[in-house]
C-alpha positions as CSV (number, residue, x, y, z in Angstrom):
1,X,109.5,104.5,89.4
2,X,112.2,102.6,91.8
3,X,114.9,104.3,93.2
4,X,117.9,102.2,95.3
5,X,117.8,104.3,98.8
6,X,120.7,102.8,101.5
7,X,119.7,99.4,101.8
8,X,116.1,99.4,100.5
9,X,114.1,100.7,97.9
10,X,111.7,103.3,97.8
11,X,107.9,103.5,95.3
12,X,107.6,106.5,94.0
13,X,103.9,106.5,92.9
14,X,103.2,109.8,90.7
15,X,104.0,112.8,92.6
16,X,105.7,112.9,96.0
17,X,104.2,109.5,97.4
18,X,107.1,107.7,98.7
19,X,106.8,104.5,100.7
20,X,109.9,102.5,101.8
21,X,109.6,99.0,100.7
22,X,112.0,96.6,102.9
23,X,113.7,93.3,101.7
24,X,112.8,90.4,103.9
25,X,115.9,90.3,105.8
26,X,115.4,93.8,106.8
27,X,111.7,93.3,107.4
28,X,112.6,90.3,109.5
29,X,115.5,92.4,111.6
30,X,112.8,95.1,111.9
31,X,110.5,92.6,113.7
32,X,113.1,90.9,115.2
33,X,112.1,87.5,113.6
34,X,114.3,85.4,111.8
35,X,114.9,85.7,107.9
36,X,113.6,82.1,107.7
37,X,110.6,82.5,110.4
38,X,109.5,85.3,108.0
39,X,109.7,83.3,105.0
40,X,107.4,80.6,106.9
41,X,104.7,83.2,107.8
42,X,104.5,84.3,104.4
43,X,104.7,80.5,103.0
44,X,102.1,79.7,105.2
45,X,99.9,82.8,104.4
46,X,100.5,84.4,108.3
47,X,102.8,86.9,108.2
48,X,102.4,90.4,106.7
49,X,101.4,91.5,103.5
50,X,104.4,91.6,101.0
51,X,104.7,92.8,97.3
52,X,106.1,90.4,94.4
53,X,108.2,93.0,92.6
54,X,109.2,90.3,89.7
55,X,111.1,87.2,91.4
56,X,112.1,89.5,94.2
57,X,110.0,89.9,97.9
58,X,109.2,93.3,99.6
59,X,107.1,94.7,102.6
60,X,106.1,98.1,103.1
61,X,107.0,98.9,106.8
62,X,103.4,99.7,106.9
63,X,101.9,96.6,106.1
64,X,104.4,95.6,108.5
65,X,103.2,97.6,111.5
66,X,99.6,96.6,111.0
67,X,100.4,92.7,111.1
68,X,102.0,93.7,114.7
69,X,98.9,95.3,115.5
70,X,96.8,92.5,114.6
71,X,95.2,90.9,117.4
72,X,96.2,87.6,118.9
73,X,93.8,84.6,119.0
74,X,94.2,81.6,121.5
75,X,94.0,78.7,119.5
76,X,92.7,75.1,120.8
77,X,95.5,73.4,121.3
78,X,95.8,76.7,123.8
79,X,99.0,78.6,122.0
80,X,98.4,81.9,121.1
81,X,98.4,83.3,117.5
82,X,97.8,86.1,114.9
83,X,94.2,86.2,113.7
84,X,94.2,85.8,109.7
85,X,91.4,87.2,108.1
């Protein structure tokens, strides 16, 4: 079941299980990334796990947490970056 809350929408999955799904602008803002850095991470297959809810993009500020958390690799050219597993 989906339920408009402010600016984002919240899962209800059976029972009282509520997790706050954010629309890539507001994932981006809460990462303080650009919409259209975002968009290249996920393009790319870098950024943070996201949900296709029909034609329309969402993160759970979970997923995004853990991508931050991820750890950061050097790569050999010698710029660092986020390990993808």
């Amino acid at each position: 079941m989906f339920r408009q809350f402010r600016h984002c929408l919240v899962v209800t999955c059976g029972g009282s299980n509520e997790r706050e799904v954010l629309t890539t602008r507001e994932a981006a803002e809460l990462l303080n990334l650009t919409r259209h850095t975002l968009e290249q991470y996920r393009w790319k297959g870098i950024g943070p796990k996201f949900l296709k809810l029909g034609h329309r993009v969402r993160y759970r500020e979970s997923d995004l947490w853990a991508w931050v958390g991820q750890p950061l690799v050097r790569t050999s050219a010698g710029r660092m970056s986020r390990q993808v597993q």
